[in-house]
KOLKOL-615648 format. One record per residue: residue number from 1; residue in one letter; x, y, z of N, C-alpha, C in turn. Coordinates in pm, whole numbers, m for minus. Each point is the difference from the previous one (the first is absolute). Layout:
BEGIN
<drenvo num="NUM" residuo="a" n_X="X" n_Y="Y" n_Z="Z" ca_X="X" ca_Y="Y" ca_Z="Z" c_X="X" c_Y="Y" c_Z="Z"/>
...
//
This chain:
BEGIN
<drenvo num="1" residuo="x" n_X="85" n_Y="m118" n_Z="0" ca_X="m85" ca_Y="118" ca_Z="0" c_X="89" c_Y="123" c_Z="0"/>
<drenvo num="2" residuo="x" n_X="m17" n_Y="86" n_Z="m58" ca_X="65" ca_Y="118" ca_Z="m15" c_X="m141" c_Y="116" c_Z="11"/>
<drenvo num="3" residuo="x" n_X="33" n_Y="100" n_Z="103" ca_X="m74" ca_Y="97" ca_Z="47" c_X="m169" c_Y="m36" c_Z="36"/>
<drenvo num="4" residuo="x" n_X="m8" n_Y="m168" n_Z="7" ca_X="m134" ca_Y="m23" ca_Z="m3" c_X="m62" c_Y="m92" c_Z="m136"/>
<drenvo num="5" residuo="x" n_X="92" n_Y="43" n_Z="m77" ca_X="m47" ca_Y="m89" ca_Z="m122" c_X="73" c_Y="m147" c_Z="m51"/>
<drenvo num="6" residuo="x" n_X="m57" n_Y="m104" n_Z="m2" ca_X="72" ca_Y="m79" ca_Z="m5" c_X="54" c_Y="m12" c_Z="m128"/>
<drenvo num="7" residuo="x" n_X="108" n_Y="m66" n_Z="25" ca_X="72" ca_Y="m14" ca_Z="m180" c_X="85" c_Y="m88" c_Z="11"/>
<drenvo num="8" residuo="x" n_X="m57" n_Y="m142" n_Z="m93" ca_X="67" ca_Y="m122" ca_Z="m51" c_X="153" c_Y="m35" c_Z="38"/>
<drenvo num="9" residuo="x" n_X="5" n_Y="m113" n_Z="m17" ca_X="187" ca_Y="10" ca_Z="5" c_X="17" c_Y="m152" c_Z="m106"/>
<drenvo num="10" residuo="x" n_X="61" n_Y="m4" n_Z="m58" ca_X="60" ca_Y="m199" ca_Z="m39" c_X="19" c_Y="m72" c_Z="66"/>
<drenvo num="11" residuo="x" n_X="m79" n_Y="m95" n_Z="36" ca_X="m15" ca_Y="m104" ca_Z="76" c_X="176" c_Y="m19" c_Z="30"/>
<drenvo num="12" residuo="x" n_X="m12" n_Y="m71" n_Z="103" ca_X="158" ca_Y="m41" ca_Z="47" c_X="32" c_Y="m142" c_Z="m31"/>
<drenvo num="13" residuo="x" n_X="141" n_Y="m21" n_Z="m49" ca_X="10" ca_Y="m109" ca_Z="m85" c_X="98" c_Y="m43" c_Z="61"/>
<drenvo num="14" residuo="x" n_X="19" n_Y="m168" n_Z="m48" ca_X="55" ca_Y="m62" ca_Z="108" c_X="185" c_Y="15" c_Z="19"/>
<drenvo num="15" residuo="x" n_X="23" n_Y="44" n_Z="m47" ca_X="156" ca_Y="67" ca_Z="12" c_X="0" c_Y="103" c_Z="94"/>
<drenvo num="16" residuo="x" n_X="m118" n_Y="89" n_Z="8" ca_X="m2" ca_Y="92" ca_Z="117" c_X="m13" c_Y="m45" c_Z="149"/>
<drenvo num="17" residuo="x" n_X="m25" n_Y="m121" n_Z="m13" ca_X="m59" ca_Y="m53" ca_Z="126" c_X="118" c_Y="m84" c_Z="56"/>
<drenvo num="18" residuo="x" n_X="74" n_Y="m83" n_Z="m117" ca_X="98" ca_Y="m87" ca_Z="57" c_X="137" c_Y="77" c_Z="m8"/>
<drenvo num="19" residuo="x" n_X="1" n_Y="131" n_Z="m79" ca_X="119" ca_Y="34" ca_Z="26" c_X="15" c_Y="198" c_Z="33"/>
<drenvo num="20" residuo="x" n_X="m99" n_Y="9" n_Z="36" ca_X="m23" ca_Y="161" ca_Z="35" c_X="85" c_Y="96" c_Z="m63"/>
<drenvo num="21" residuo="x" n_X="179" n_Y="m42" n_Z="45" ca_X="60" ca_Y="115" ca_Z="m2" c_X="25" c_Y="22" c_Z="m112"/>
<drenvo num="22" residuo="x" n_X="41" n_Y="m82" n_Z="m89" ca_X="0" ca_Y="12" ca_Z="m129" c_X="m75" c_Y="3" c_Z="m71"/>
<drenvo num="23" residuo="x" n_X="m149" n_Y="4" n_Z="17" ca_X="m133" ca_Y="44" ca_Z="m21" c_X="m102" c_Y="53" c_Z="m7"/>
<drenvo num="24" residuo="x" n_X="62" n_Y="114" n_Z="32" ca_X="m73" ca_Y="139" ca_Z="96" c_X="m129" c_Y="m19" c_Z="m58"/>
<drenvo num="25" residuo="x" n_X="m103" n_Y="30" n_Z="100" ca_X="m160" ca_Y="11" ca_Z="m24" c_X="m13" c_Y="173" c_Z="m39"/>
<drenvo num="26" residuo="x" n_X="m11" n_Y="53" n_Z="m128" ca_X="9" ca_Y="129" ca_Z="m31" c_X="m117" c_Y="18" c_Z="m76"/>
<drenvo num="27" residuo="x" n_X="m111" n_Y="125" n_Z="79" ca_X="m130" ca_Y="47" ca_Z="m8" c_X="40" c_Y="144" c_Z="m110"/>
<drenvo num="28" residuo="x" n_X="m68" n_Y="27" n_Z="m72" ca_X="10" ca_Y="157" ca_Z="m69" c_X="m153" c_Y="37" c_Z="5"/>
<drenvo num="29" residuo="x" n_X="10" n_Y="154" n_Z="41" ca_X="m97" ca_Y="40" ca_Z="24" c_X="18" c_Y="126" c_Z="m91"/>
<drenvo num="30" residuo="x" n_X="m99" n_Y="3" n_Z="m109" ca_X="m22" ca_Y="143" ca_Z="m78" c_X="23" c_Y="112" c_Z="45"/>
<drenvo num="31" residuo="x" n_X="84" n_Y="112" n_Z="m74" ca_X="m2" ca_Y="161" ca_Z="6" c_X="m159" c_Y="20" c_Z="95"/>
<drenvo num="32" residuo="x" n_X="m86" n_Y="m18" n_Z="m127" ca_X="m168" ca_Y="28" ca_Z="66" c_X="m49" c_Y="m19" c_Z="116"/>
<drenvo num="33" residuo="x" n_X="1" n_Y="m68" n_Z="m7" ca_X="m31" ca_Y="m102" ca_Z="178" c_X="85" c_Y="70" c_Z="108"/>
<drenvo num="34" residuo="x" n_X="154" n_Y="0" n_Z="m9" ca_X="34" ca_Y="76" ca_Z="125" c_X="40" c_Y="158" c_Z="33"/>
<drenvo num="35" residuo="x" n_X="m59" n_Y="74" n_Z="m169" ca_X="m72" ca_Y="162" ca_Z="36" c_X="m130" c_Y="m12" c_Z="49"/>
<drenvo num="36" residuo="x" n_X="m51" n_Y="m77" n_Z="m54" ca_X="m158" ca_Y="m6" ca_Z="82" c_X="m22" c_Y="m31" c_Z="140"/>
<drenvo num="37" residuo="x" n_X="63" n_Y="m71" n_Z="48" ca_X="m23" ca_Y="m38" ca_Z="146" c_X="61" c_Y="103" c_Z="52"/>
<drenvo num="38" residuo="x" n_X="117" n_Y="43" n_Z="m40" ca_X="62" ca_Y="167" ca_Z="106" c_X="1" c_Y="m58" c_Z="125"/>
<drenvo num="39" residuo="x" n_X="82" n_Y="m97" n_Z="44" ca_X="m19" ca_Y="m65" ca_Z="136" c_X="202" c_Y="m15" c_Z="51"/>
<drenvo num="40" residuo="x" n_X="48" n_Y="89" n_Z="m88" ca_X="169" ca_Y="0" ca_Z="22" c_X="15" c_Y="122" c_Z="70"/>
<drenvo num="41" residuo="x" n_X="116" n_Y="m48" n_Z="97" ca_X="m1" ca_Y="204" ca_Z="78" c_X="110" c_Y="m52" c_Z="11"/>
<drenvo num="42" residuo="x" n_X="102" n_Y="124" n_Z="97" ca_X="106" ca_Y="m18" ca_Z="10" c_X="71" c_Y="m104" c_Z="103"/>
<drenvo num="43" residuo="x" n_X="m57" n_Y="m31" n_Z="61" ca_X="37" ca_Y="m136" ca_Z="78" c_X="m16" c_Y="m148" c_Z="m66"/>
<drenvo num="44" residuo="x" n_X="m31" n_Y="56" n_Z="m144" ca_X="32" ca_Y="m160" ca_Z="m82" c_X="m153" c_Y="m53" c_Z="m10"/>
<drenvo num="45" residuo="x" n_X="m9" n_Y="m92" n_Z="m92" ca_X="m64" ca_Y="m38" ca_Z="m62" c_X="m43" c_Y="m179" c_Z="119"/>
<drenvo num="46" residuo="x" n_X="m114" n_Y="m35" n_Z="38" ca_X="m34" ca_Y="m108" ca_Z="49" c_X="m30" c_Y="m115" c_Z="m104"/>
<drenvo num="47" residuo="x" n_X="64" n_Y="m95" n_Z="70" ca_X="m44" ca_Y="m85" ca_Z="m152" c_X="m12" c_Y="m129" c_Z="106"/>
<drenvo num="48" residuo="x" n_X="m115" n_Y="m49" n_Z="m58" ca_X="m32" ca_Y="m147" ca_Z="137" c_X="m63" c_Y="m134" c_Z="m98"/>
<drenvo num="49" residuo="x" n_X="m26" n_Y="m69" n_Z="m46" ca_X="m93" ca_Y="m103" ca_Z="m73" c_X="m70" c_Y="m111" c_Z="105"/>
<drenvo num="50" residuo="x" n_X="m75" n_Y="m44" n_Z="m91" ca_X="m54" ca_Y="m149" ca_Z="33" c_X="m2" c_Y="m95" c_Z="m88"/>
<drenvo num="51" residuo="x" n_X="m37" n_Y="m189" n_Z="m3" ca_X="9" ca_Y="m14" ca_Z="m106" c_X="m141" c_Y="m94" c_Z="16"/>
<drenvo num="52" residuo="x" n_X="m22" n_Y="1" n_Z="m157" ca_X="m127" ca_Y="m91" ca_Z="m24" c_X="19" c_Y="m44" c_Z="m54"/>
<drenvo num="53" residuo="x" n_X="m70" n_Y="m155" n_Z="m47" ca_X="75" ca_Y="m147" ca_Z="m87" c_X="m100" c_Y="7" c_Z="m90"/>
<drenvo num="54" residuo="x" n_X="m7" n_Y="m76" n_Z="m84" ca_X="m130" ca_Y="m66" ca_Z="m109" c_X="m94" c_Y="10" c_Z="2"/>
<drenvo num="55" residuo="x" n_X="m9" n_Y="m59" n_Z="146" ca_X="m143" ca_Y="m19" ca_Z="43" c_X="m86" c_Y="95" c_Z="61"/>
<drenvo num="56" residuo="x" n_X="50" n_Y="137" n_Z="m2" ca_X="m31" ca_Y="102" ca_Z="68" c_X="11" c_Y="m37" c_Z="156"/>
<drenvo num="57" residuo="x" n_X="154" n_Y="m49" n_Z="64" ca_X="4" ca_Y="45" ca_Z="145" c_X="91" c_Y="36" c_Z="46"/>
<drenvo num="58" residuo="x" n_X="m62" n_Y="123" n_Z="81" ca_X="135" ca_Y="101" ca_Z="39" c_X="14" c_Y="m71" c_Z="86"/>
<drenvo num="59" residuo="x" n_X="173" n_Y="105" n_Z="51" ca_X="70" ca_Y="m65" ca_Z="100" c_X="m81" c_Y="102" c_Z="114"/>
<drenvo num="60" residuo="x" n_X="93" n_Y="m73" n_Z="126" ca_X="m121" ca_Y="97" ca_Z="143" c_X="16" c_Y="183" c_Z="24"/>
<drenvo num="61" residuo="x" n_X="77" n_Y="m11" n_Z="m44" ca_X="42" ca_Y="172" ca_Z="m6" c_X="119" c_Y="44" c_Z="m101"/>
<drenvo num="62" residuo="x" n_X="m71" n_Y="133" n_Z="0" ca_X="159" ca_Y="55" ca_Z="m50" c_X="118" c_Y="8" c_Z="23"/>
<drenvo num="63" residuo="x" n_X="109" n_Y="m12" n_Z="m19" ca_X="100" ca_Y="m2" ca_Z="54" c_X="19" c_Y="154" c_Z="35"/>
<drenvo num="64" residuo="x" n_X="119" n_Y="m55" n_Z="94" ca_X="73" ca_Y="203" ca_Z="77" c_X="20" c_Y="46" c_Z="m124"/>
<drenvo num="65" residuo="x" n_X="m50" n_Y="145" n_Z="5" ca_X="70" ca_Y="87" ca_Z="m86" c_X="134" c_Y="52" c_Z="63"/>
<drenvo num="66" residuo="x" n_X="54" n_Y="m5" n_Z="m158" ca_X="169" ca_Y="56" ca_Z="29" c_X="m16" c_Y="124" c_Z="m126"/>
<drenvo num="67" residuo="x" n_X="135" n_Y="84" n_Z="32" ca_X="15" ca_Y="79" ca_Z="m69" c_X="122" c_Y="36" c_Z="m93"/>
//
């Protein structure tokens, strides 16, 4: 979710899972989307996810936001 709106990512594939570091899980989020939300100030930008599978089920929470 970015500023409230949710927005897709590519499913995570199994190289990301068995080998992370060399796999980075990397989200892009449109120009559009993050002038529109206007949710960046000077103490940095929050960025937190969750994840949902196939079957539509999320995990129990969001994770900590970091910055």
């Amino acid at each position: 979710s970015w500023g409230g709106k949710l927005v897709e990512s590519n499913p995570v594939t199994q190289a990301q899972i068995d080998d992370p570091l060399n796999n980075p899980i990397v989200i892009h989020i449109g120009k559009d989307v993050i002038l529109a939300a206007g949710d960046s100030g000077n103490e940095g930008l929050a960025v937190s996810f969750f994840v949902r599978d196939f079957a539509d089920n999320d995990s129990e929470d969001w994770c900590k936001e970091t910055r």
